[in-house]
N, C-alpha and C positions, 0 to 999 in steps of 0.2 A: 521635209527636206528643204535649206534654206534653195531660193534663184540662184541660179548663176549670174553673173555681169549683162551678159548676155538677153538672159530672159529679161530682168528688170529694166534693159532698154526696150525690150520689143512691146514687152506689158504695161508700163508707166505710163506712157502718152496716151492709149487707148484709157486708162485708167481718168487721167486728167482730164479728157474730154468728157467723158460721159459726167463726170463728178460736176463740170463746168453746164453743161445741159443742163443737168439736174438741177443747177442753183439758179441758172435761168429762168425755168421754169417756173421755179418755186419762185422767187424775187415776179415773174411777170403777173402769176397768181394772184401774191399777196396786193401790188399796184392795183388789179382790176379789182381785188372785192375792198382798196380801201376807197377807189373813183368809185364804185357801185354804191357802196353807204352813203358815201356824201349825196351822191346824186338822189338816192331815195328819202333823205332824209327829209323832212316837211318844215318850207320855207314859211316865215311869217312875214307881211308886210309891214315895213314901219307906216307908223301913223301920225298926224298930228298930237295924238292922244298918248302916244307913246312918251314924250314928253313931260307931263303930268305925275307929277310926284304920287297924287294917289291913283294913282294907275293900276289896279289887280295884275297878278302876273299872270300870262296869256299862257295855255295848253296849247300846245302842238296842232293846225289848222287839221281839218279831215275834209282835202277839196272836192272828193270822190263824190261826195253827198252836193256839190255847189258845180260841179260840169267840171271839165277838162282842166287838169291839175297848174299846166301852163297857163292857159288865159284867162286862170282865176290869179293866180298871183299877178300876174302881169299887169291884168287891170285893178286886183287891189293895191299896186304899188302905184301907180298911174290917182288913182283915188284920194294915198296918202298925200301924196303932192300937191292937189288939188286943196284935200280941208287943208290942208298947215297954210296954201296962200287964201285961202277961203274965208278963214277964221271960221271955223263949224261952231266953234265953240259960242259964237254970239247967239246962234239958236235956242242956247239954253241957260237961259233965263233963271236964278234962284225963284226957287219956290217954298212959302210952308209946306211944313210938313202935316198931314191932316190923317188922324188916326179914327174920324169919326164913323169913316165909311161902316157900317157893319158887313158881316161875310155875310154872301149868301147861305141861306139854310141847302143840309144835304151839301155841302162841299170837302165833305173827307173829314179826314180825322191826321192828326201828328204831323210832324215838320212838311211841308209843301208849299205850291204854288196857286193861287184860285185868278183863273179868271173868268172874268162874268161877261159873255158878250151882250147882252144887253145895255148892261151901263158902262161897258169900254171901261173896263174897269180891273185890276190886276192885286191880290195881296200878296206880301210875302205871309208866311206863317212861321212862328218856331215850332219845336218840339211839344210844348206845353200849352199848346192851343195862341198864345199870343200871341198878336200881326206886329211883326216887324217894322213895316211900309205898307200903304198903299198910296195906288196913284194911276191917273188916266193915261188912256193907251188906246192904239187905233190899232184897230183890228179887220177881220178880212170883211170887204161889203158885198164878198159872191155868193156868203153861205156855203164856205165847202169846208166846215172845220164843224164836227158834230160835237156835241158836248159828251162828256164821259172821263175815264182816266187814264192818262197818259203816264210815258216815265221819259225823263231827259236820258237821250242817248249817244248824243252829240254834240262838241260846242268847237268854234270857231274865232277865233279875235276878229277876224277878217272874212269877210265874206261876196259874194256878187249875186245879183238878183237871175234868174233862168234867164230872162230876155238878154242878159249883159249889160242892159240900159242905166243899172245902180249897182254900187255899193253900201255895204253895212258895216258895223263893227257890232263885237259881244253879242254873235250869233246862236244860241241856247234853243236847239233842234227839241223835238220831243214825240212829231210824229211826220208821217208825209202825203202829200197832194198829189194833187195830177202830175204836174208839170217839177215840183221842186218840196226839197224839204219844208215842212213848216214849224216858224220858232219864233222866239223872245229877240228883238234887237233893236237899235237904234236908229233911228229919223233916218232915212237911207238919201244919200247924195246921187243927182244925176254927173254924165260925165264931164259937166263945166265946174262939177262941185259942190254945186246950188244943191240944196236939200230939199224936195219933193213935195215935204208940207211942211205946213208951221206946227209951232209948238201948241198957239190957240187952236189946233183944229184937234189935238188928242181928245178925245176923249167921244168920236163919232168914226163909225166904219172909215175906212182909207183904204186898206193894203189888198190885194191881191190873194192873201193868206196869212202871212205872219203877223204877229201882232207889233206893232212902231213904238218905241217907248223915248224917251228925251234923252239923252245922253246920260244926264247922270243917274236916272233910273236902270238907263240899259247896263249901266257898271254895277249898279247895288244884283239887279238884278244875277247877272255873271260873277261876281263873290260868293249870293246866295246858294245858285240852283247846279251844282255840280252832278255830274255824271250818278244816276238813279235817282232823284229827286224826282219825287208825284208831282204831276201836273192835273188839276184839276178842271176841266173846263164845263159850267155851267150856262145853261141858254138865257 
């Protein structure tokens, strides 16, 4: 039976409102889970390096593995600022390229990564047994990185050292320490910007854990070793 005049005044308004609620609601919902995405989404720092035509295109940071998700970006954006007036780039120096190295024996089999800590020393590998690159690298002088095999499970453009005291770029995780993940990355900058070591000093212990590689290695590096990639580390 259709309303009377009557009813459809008294019913309408009550009708209106709740309909208006309702879109409220909906409309404040949809605002909070699109502020919530943005917000979770994983910031990257620009860099000096970002600049660089041959530049790899950077994976999405995973700061969880590098401490507190704000004062790792904060200070790697503080970082970027730093190399681009720094010129980082003067640290690294062209080098031949020397394929003479041989692998060590017993270092795996099919596409990986070998590094030797004895002679600070890192290859790429392809699929078909032949090296890529090789090239010296500084690596940890505490002894807390045991040899054996690893798999990349983590990579980062950006990254900051556990103490806070440094930045890195082409951070390439693959196992973890006491204090902090440990991985593949470049000459790391203190907070004036200044780089930590030089490039003549690769190729003898340095780091705290991770291994230091020159910039344009820590790039070949992060093109090569993507997310499962064998890590092989020999004493």
């Amino acid at each position: 039976m259709a309303a009377s005049d009557g009813d459809a005044a008294s019913v309408r308004p009550w009708r209106l409102a709740a309909f208006v609620t309702s879109l409220g609601l909906t409309l404040t919902a949809a605002v909070a889970s699109v502020i919530g995405g943005v917000a979770a989404a994983p910031i990257t720092a620009v860099s000096a390096a970002d600049e660089r035509p041959d530049r790899p295109t950077p994976i999405p940071a995973e700061p969880a593995a590098d401490g507190d998700f704000w004062a790792v970006r904060a200070l790697a954006a503080t970082a970027a600022r730093l190399r681009a007036s720094a010129g980082v780039a003067s640290v690294d120096p062209p080098r031949s390229t020397d394929l003479t190295a041989q692998l060590p024996r017993r270092s795996g089999h099919g596409r990986r990564v070998v590094f030797d800590q004895s002679a600070q020393r890192v290859w790429l590998v392809r699929e078909g047994g032949s090296v890529r690159t090789t090239y010296l690298v500084s690596g940890s002088r505490l002894g807390n990185l045991s040899p054996g095999e690893y798999e990349v499970y983590s990579r980062s453009s950006d990254a900051v050292s556990f103490n806070y005291e440094s930045t890195m770029n082409y951070m390439v995780r693959f196992t973890q320490g006491d204090n902090a993940a440990i991985g593949f990355h470049d000459i790391p900058v203190d907070e004036a910007g200044r780089p930590i070591q030089t490039v003549d000093q690769l190729g003898t212990a340095q780091s705290s854990g991770c291994i230091r590689q020159r910039p344009r290695d820590a790039r070949q590096m992060w093109d090569f070793a993507s997310l499962g990639t064998d890590v092989i580390v020999v004493a």
